[in-house]
C-alpha positions as CSV (number, residue, x, y, z in Angstrom):
1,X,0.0,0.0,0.0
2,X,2.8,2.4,0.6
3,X,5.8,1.6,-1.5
4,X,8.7,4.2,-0.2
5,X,9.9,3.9,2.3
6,X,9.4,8.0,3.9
7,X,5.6,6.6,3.7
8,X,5.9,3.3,5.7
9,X,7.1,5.3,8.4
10,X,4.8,8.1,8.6
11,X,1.8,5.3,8.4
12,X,3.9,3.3,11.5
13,X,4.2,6.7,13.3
14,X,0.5,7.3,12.6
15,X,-0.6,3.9,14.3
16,X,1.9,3.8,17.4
17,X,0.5,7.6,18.3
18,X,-2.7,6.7,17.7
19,X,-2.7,3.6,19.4
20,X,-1.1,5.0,22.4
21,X,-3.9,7.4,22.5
22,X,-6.8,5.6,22.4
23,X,-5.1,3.6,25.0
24,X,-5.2,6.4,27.1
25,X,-9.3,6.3,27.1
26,X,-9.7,2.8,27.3
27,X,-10.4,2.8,31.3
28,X,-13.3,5.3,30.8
29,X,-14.8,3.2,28.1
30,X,-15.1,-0.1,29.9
31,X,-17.4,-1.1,32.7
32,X,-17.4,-0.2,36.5
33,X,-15.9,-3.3,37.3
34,X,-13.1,-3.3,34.3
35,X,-14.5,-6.4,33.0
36,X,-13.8,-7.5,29.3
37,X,-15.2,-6.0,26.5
38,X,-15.7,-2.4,25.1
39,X,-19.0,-1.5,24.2
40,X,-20.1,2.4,24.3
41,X,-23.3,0.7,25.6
42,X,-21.8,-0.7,29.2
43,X,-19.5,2.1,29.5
44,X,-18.8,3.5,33.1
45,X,-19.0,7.0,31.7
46,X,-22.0,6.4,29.9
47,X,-23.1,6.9,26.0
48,X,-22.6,10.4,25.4
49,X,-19.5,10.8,27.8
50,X,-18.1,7.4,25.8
51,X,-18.5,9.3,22.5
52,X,-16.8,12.0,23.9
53,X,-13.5,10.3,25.2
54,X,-13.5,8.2,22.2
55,X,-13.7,11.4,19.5
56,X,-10.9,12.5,22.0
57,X,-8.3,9.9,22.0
58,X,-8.8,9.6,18.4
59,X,-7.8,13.1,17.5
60,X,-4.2,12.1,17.4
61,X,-5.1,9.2,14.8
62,X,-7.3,11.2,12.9
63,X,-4.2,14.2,12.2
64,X,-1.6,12.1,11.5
65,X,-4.3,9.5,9.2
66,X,-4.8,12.9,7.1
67,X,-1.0,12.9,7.3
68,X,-0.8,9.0,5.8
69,X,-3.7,9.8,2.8
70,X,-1.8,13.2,2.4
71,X,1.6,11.2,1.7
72,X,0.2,8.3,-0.3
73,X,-2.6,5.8,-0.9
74,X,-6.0,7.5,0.2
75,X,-7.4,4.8,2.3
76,X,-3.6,4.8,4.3
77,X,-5.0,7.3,6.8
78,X,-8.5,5.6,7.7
79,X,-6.2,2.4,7.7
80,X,-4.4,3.4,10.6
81,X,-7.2,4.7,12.4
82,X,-9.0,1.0,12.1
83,X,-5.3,-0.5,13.2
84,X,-5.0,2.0,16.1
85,X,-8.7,1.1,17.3
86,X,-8.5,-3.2,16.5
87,X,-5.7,-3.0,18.9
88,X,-7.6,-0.8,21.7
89,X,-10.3,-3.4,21.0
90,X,-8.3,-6.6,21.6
91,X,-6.7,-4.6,24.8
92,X,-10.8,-4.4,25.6
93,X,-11.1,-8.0,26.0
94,X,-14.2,-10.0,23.9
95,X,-17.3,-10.1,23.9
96,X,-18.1,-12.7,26.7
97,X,-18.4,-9.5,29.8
98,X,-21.2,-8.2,27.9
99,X,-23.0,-11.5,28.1
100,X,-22.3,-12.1,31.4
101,X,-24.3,-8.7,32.5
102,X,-27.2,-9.3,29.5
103,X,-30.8,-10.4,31.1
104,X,-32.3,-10.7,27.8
105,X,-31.2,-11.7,23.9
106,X,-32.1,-8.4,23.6
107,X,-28.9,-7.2,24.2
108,X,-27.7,-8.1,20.6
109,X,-30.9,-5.5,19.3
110,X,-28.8,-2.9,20.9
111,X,-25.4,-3.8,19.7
112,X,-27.2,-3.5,16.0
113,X,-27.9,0.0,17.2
114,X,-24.5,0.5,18.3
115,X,-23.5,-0.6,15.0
116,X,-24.9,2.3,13.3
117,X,-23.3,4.6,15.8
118,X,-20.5,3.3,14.2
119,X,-21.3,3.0,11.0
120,X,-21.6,7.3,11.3
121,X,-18.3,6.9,13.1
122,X,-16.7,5.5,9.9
123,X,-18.3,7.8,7.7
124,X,-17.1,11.1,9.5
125,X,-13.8,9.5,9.4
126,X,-13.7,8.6,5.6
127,X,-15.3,12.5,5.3
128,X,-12.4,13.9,7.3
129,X,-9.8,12.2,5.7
130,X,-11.1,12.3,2.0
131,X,-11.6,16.4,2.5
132,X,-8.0,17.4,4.2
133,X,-5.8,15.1,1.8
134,X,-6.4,17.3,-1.0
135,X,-5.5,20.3,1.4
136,X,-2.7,18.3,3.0
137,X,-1.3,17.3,-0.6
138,X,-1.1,21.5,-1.7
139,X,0.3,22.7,1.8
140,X,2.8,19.7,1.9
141,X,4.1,19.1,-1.5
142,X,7.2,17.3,-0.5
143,X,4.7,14.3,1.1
144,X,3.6,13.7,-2.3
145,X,6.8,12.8,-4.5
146,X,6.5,9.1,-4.6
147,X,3.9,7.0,-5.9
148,X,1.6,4.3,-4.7
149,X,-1.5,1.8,-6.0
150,X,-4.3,4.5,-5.3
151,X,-4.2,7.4,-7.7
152,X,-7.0,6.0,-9.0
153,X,-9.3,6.0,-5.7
154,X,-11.8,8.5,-4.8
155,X,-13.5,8.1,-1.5
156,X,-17.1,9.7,-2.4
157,X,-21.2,8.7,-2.1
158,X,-21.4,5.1,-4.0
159,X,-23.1,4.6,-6.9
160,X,-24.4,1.4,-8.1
161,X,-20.9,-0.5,-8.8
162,X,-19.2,0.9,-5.2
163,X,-22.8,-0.5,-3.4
164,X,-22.0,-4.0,-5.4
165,X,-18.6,-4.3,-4.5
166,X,-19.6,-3.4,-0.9
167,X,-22.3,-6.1,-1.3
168,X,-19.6,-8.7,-2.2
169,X,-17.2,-7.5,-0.1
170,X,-19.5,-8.3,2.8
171,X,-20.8,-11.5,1.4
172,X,-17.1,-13.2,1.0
173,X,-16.2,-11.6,4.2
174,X,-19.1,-13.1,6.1
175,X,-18.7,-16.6,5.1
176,X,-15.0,-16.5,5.8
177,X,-15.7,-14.7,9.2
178,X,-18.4,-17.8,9.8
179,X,-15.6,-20.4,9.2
180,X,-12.7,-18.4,11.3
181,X,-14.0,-16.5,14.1
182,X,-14.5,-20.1,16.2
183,X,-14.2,-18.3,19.4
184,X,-15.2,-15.1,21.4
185,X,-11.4,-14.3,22.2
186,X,-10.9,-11.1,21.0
187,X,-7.3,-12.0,19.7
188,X,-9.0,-14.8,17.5
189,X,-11.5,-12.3,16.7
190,X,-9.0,-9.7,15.8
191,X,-7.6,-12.1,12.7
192,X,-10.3,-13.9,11.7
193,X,-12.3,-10.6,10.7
194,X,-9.3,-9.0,9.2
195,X,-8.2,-12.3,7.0
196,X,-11.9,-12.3,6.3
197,X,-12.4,-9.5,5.0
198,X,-9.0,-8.8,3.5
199,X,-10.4,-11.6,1.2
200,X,-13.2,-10.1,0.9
201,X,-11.7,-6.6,-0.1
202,X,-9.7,-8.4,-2.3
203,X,-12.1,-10.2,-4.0
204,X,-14.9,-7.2,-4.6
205,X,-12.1,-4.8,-5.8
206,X,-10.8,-7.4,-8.3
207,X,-14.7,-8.4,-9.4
208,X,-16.2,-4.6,-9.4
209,X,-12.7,-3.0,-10.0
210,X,-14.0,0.6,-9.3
211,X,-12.0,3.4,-8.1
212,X,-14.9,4.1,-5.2
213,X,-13.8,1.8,-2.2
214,X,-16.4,3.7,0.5
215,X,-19.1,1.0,0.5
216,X,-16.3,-2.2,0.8
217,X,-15.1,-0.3,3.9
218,X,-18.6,0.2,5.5
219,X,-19.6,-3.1,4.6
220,X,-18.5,-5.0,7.7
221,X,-21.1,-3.3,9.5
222,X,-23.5,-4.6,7.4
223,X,-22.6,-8.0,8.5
224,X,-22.2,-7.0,12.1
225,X,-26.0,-5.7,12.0
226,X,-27.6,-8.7,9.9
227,X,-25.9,-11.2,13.0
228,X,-26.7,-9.3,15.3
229,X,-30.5,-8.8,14.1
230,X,-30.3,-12.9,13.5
231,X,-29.2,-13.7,17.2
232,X,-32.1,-11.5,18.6
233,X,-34.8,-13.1,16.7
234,X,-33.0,-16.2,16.9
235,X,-33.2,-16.8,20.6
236,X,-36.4,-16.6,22.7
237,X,-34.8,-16.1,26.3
238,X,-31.5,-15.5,27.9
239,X,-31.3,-18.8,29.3
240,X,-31.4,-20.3,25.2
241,X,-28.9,-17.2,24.7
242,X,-26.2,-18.6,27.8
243,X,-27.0,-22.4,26.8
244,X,-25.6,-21.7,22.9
245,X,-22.9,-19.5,24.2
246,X,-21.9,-22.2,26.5
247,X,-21.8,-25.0,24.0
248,X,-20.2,-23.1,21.1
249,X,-23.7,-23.0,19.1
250,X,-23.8,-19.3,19.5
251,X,-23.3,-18.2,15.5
252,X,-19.9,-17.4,14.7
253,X,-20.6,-13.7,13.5
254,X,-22.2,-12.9,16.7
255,X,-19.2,-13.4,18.8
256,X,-17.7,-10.1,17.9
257,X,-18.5,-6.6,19.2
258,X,-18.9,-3.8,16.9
259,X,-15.7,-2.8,18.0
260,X,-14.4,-5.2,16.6
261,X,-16.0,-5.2,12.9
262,X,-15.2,-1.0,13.1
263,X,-11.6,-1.3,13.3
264,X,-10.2,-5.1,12.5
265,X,-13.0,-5.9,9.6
266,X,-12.5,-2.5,8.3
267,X,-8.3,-2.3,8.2
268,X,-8.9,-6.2,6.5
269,X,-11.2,-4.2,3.7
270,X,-8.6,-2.0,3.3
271,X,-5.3,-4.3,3.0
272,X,-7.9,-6.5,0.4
273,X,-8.2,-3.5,-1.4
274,X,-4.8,-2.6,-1.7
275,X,-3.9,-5.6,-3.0
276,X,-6.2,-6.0,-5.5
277,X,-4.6,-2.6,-6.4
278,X,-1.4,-4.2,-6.1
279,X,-1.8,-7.1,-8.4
280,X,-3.3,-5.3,-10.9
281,X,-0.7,-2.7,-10.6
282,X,1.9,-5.5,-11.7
283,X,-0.4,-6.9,-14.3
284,X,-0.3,-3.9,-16.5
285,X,3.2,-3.0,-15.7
286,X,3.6,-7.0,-17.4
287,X,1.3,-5.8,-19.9
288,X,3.2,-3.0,-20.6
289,X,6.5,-4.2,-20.5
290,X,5.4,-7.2,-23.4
C-alpha cells in the first residue's frame, strides 16, 4: 500500500501515536468493574460521555491519518485509524463480559444499534480524511513525490458498482468470518475478521474493480448488523442465549463486538483493497513491458 519507504514510516508513526492514545481512554470506556469488552453501551461514563472520550483519544489518529492519505494511498489514513482502534479493541477483551451482564437476547438488538453509531463513526472519518488530503497534498508538497496503488481511488457517495462491491465484499467476508471466528477471544476475533475481510476486499475490488472503495469499507457493519439482528430473533430467552454461548452454538458472526467489525474488519477491507490494487498494478506493468 505504501511503497517508499518515507511513507511506511509516517503510516507506522501514525498507528503507534494513535494507538497510544486511544489507549489512554480505554479505562473510561469499559465497565465499572473493568471487565472485558468495550462496548459504548456498558461504558462506566455512559453513552454520550463514551462518544466523547473516544472522539478524544482519536484526535491524534485522525491528524496524523490525514497525514498517511496526504503522503500516499487515500485509504492509508482511515487504515491506521482502524489498526489504532483493533488494537484498543483486543486490549478491551471479547465479547463474553457483555454476556455475562445481559438479562435478555435483547442485548444483541442494541449492539445493532450501536452498529450504526459506528457506521456514522466510519463515515465522519472517511469525510475527514477524503476532505483534508487534497489540502494536505497543496500545503505539503514534499509528502507527495512518490507514488503508490491509489491514484486512481476516490472516496465519495457510492453509486451502483461501489454499493456492489460493498455487497460482495461483505458476502465473502461473512462466510470466511463464519468459518474463522471459532471463538469469542478477541485476539481470535482480531484475525479472523481482518483475513476475512482482507479476502473479501480483495475479491470485490478485483470483481467490481471501481476506483470508489467507501461502500467495501462500510460493509462489515453490514454484517455485524444482519448477526446481530439474526441472534435477537433467533433466541427466545436469555437462558437459550447462555445455553448456545456455552456450548459453542452461538453463530460465529455474533461473537464479535462492533468494536471489533469497526476497526479489524475494516483495516482487512482495506489491505484486500490494496492488493487488488497491487496485483493489478503488476499486471499492467507485465502488460506494458510485453
Amino acid at each position: 500500500m505504501l511503497p517508499s519507504l518515507k511513507q511506511r514510516l509516517i503510516l507506522l508513526l501514525a498507528v503507534l501515536i494513535g494507538t497510544w492514545c486511544l489507549l489512554i481512554v480505554r479505562q473510561p470506556l469499559q465497565t465499572i468493574d473493568q471487565g472485558p469488552g468495550l462496548s459504548l453501551l456498558i461504558a462506566q461514563v455512559g453513552l454520550p460521555m463514551g462518544l466523547a472520550y473516544l472522539l478524544l483519544g482519536s484526535l491524534a489518529a485522525l491528524v496524523l491519518g490525514v497525514l498517511a492519505s496526504g503522503a500516499a494511498h487515500p485509504l492509508a489514513g482511515v487504515f491506521s485509524i482502524s489498526l489504532s482502534l483493533a488494537i484498543l479493541a483486543v486490549r478491551g477483551g471479547a465479547i463474553d463480559g457483555l454476556l455475562w451482564r445481559a438479562d435478555s437476547p435483547r442485548v444483541y438488538l442494541m449492539l445493532a444499534l450501536e452498529s450504526l453509531i459506528w457506521v456514522v463513526w466510519l463515515v465522519m472519518v472517511i469525510v475527514v480524511v477524503a476532505r483534508s488530503r487534497l489540502w494536505v497534498r497543496r500545503r505539503f508538497p514534499r509528502l507527495t513525490t512518490e507514488q503508490h496503488f491509489g491514484t486512481t481511488t476516490k472516496l465519495r457517495f457510492p453509486g451502483f458498482d461501489a454499493l456492489l462491491a460493498g455487497l460482495t465484499c461483505a458476502t465473502v467476508g461473512g462466510l470466511a468470518s463464519w468459518v474463522l471466528l471459532t471463538s469469542t477471544d478477541s485476539g481470535q476475533v482480531f484475525g479472523g475478521l481482518m483475513i476475512s475481510f482482507a479476502l473479501g476486499g480483495l475479491i470485490a475490488q478485483q470483481v467490481v474493480n471501481g476506483g470508489n472503495p467507501a461502500a467495501i469499507v462500510l460493509s462489515p457493519m453490514l454484517v455485524a448488523i444482519s448477526a446481530y439482528l439474526y441472534v435477537w430473533m433467533k433466541y427466545p430467552d436469555m437462558q437459550a442465549l447462555l445455553l448456545g454461548w456455552n456450548t459453542g452454538q452461538l453463530p460465529a458472526l455474533a461473537r464479535a463486538l462492533p468494536i471489533h467489525y469497526a476497526s479489524a474488519a475494516v483495516a482487512g477491507c482495506i489491505i484486500g483493497v490494496t492488493l487488488a490494487q497491487a496485483i493489478e498494478h503488476a499486471r499492467n506493468s507485465a502488460a506494458e513491458a510485453a
